[in-house]
C-alpha positions in Angstrom: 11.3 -9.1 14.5 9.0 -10.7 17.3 7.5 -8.2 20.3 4.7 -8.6 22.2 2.9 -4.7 22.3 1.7 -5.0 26.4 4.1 -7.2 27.7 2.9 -5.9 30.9 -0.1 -8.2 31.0 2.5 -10.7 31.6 2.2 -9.6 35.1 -0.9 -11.2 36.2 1.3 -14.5 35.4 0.8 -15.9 39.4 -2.6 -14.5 40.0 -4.6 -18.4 39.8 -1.8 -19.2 42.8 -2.5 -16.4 44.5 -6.5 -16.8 44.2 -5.8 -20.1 45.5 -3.6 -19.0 48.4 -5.6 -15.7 49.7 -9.3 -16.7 49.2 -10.9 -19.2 51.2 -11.9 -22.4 50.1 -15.1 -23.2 49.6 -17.9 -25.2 51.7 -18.3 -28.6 49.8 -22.4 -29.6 48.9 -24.1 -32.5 50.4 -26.2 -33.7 47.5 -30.1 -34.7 48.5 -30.3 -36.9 45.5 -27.8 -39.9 45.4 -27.5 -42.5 42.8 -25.9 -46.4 42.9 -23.1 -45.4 40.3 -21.8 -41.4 41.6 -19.1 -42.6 43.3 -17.9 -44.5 40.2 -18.2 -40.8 38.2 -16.8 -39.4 40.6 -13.6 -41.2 40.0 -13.6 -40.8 36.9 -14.6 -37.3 36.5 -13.6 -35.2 40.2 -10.5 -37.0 40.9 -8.3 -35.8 37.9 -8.4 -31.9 38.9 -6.6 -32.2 41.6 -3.6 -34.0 40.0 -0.4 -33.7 38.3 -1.7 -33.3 34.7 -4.7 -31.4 35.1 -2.4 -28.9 37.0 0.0 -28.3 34.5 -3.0 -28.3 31.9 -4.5 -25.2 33.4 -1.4 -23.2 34.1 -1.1 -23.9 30.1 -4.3 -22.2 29.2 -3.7 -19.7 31.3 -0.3 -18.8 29.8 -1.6 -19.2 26.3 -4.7 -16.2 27.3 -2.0 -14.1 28.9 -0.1 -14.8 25.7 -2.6 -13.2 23.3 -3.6 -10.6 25.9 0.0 -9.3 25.4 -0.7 -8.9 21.3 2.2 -11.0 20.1 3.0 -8.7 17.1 5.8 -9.9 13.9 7.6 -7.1 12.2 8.8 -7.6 8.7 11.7 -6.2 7.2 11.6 -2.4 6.4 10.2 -1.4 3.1 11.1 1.8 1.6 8.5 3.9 0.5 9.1 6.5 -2.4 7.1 9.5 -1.6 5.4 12.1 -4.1 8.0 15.2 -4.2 6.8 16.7 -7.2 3.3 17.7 -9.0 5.2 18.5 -12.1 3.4 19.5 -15.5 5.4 19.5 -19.0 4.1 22.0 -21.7 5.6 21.6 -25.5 4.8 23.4 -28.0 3.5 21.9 -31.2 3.1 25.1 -33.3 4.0 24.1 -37.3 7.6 26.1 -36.8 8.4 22.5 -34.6 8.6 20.8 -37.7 11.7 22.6 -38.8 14.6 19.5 -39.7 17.2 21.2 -37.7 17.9 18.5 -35.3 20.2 15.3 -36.1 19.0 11.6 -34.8 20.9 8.5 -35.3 22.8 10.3 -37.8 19.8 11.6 -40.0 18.2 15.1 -40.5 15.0 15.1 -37.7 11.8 18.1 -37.0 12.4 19.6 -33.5 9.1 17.9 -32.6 11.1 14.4 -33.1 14.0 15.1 -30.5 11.8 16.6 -28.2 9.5 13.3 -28.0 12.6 11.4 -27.7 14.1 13.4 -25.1 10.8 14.4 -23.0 9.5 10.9 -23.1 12.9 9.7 -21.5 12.5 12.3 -18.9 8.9 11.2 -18.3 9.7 7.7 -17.6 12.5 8.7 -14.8 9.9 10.4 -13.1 8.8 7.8 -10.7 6.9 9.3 -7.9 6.1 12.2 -9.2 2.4 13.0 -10.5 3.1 14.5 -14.0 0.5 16.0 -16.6 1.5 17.1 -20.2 -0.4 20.3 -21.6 -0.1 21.1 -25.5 0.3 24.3 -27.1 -0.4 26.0 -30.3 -2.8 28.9 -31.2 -4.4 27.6 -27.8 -3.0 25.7 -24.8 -5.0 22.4 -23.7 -4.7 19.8 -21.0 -3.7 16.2 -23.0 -2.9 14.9 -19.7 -4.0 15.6 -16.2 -1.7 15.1 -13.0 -1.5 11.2 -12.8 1.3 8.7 -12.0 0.7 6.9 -14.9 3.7 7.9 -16.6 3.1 5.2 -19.2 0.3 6.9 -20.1 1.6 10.3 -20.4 4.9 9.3 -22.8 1.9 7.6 -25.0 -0.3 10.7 -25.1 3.0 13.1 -26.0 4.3 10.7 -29.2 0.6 10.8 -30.3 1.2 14.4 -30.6 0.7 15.7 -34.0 2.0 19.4 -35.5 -1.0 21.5 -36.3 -3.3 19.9 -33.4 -3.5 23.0 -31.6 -2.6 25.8 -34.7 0.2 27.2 -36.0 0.5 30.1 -33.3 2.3 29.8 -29.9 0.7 31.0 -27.3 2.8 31.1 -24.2 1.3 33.1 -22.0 -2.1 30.8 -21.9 0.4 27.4 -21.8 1.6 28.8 -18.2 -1.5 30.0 -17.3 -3.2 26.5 -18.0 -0.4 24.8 -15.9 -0.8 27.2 -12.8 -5.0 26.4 -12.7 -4.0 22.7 -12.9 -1.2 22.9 -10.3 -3.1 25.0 -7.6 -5.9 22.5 -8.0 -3.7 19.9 -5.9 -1.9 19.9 -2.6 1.9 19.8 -3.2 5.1 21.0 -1.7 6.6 21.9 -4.8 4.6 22.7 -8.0 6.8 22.6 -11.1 6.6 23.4 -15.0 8.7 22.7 -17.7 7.8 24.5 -20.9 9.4 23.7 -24.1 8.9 26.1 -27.2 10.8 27.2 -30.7 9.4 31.1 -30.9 8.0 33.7 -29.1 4.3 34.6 -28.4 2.5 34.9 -31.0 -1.5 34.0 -29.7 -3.4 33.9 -27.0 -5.1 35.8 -24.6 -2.9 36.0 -21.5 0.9 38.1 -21.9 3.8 35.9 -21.3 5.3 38.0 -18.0 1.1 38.2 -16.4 1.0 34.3 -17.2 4.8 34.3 -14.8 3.3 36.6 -12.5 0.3 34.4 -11.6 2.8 31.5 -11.7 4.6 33.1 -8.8 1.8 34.4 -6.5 0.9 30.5 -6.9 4.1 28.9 -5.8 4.9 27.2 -9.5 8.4 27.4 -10.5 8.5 27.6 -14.2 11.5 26.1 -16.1 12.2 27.3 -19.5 13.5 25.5 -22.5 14.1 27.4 -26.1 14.6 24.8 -28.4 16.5 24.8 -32.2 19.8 24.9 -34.1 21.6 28.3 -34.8 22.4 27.4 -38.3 20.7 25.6 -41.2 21.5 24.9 -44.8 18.8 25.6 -46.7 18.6 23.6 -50.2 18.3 25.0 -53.4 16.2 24.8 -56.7 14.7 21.2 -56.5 16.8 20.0 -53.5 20.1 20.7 -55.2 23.4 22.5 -53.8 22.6 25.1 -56.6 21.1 28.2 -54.6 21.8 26.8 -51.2 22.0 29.3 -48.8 23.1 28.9 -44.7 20.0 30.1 -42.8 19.1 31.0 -38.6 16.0 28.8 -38.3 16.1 30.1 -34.6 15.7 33.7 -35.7 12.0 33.8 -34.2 12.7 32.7 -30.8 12.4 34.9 -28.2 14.9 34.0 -25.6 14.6 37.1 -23.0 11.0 36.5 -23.0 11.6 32.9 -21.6 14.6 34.1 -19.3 12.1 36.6 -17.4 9.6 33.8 -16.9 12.3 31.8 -15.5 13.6 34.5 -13.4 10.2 35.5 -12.2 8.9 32.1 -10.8 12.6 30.9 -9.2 13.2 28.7 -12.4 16.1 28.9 -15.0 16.3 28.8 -18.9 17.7 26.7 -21.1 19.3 26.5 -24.6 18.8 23.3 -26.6 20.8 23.8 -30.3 20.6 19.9 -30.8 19.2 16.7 -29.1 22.6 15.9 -27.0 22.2 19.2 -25.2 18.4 18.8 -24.6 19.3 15.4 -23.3 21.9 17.3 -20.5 19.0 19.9 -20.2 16.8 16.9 -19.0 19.2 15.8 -16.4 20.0 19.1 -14.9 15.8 19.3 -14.4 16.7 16.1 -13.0 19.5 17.2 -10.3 17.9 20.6 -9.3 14.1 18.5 -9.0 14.8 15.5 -7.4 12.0 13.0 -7.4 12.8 11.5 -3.7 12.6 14.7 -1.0 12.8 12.5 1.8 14.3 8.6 3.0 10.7 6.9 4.1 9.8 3.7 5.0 7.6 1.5 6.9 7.8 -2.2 8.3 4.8 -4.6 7.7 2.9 -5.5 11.1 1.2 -8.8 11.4 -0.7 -9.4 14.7 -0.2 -13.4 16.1 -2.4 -13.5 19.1 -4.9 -15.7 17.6 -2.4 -18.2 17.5 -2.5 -18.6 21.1 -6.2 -18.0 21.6 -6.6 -20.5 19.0 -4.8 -22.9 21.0 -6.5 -22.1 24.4 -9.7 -22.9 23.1 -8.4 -26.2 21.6 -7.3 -27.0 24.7 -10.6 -26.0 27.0 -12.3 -27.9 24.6 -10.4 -31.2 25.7 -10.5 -30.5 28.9 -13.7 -30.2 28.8 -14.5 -33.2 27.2 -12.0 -35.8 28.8 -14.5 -36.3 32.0 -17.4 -36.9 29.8 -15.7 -39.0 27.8 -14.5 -41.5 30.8 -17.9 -40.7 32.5 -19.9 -42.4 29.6 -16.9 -44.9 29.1 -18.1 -45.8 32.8 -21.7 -46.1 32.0 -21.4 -48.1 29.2 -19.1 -51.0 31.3 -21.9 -50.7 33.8 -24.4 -51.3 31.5 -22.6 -54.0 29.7 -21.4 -55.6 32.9 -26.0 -55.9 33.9 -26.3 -57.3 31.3 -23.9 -60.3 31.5 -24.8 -63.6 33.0 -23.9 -64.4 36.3 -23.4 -60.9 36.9 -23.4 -58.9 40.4 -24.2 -55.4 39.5 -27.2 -53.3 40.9 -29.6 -55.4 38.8 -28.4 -58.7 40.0 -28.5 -57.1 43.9 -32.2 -56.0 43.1 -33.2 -59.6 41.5 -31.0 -61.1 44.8 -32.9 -59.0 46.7 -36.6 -59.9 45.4 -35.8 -63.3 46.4 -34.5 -63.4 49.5 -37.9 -61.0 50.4 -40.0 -64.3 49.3 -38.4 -66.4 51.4 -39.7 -65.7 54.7 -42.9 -66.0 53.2 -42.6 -69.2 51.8 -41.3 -70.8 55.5 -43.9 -69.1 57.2 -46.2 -71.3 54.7 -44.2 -73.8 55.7 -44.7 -73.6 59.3 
């Protein structure tokens, strides 16, 4: 869309006329000095002001100045513009109990750890807009990725994971507290963790419900996920049926621990028994954190006033130049014309007029 930002300055449109019409005219110069061919510049150089042309010529420049005084501006179509809702942090736990083959993939027996780097990477890669970080828990707790919208990057760091990494503990407690230093660090207007785990705490220096507590006087809600199958066959002697036995390879995990965190930060828990429901898990996150808080957009701006300024000067510049041009195209016939034979220019009237000067003198011989 075109505008022009002061359109006001168009305005000022009649002010030449009225310059003209209001203020006197002023007193013309007789020149002391006057030369053979000034009357021949001066009809080629005076008398084209005051015509038709040169008329219109100057109400063009001054259209084209009042032009780009009025900042012709172009405005594009609008562009939306996604804006950060989120600074959102995922904690998993890689303690050795995540490599438990409880979990089914593609129709095959999978560890926990598998799914979860199926399912969280996913997750990661909807994210867009968000500044996401991953932190890694075992024994200890440790950054692997700092709050970035690279969520390339992040996905890569979490299926480089490896069990063992961090120890064969799970330390809960210093997983949130981690997240909450890392969260209050930045500006946001939600801070948000999602913390994935198989067992209860078992390390660290920082309790599970002080770790929520700090969580909440800091503003992060903290979304918990307890993740496993209820039931397992375990094989028997060497692999075989023989000495089988069915099996709770969840028995460890301490689901009222993480349903306290939740409840204490303004978050809810989860229960994942297989990789379909930590899929819907995912997309709940996904409905009750939107990535978008708010429509925004913006519409390019592209000033165009030295388009007309451009031209304005293009065309002082040939005014300018038109009465030098004919006054040296004068000059030169002048010149040209002396210099002919038979010619009766000012050189010829001086040479006329050296001879007719003898003349007396010669009669005067004469007589």
């Amino acid at each position: 869309m075109f505008e022009f930002a002061t359109p006001w300055v168009f305005a000022l449109l009649p002010l030449p006329w009225l310059v003209r019409r209001l203020l006197p005219r002023a007193r013309p110069l007789t020149s002391a000095l006057k030369v053979p061919f000034y009357s021949e510049l001066s009809q080629s150089g005076d008398a084209s002001q005051g015509n038709l042309a040169n008329l219109l010529l100057l109400s063009l420049l001054w259209l084209l100045l009042l032009s780009a005084a009025a900042r012709p501006q172009w405005y594009g179509e609008p562009i939306a513009q996604k804006s950060s809702a989120r600074d959102l942090l995922v904690a998993v736990d890689i303690s050795g109990s995540m490599e438990t083959p409880d979990m089914l993939l593609d129709g095959r027996p999978a560890m926990r750890v598998e799914a979860v780097k199926r399912v969280v990477s996913d997750f990661v890669e909807r994210r867009e807009g968000d500044r996401l970080g991953l932190v890694l828990f075992g024994t200890r707790a440790y950054l692997q990725a700092p709050l970035t919208y690279d969520r390339k990057t992040v996905g890569t760091l979490l299926q480089e994971a490896q069990i063992g990494f961090a120890g064969q503990g799970t330390a809960i407690g210093d997983a949130i507290g981690l997240a909450v230093k890392r969260l209050t660090q930045r500006p946001a207007e939600q801070r948000v963790l999602i913390l994935l785990t198989d067992g209860a705490n078992t390390a660290g220096e920082i309790a599970p419900g002080k770790a929520a507590e700090l969580a909440q006087q800091a503003g992060v809600t903290v979304y918990t996920i307890g993740v496993g199958a209820e039931e397992m066959i375990q094989p028997g002697l060497l692999g075989s049926r023989f000495g089988a036995r069915r099996i709770n390879p969840s028995r460890d995990l301490d689901s009222e621990t993480l349903q306290a965190i939740a409840d204490t930060t303004g978050g809810q828990y989860f229960r994942a028994h297989n990789p379909q429901e930590l899929v819907d898990i995912y997309n709940e996150l996904d409905r009750l954190e939107p990535v978008e808080q708010e429509a925004a957009s913006y519409r390019p701006l592209k000033s165009l006033y030295v388009w007309p300024l451009g031209a304005a000067l293009l065309l002082t510049m040939l005014w300018a130049a038109v009465p030098l041009l004919a006054a040296g195209s004068v000059e030169f016939q002048r010149r040209t014309a002396a210099r002919a034979p038979g010619n009766t220019g000012p050189g010829s009237t001086r040479r006329h007029f050296g001879k007719a000067a003898l003349e007396p003198v010669q009669r005067s011989q004469t007589l």
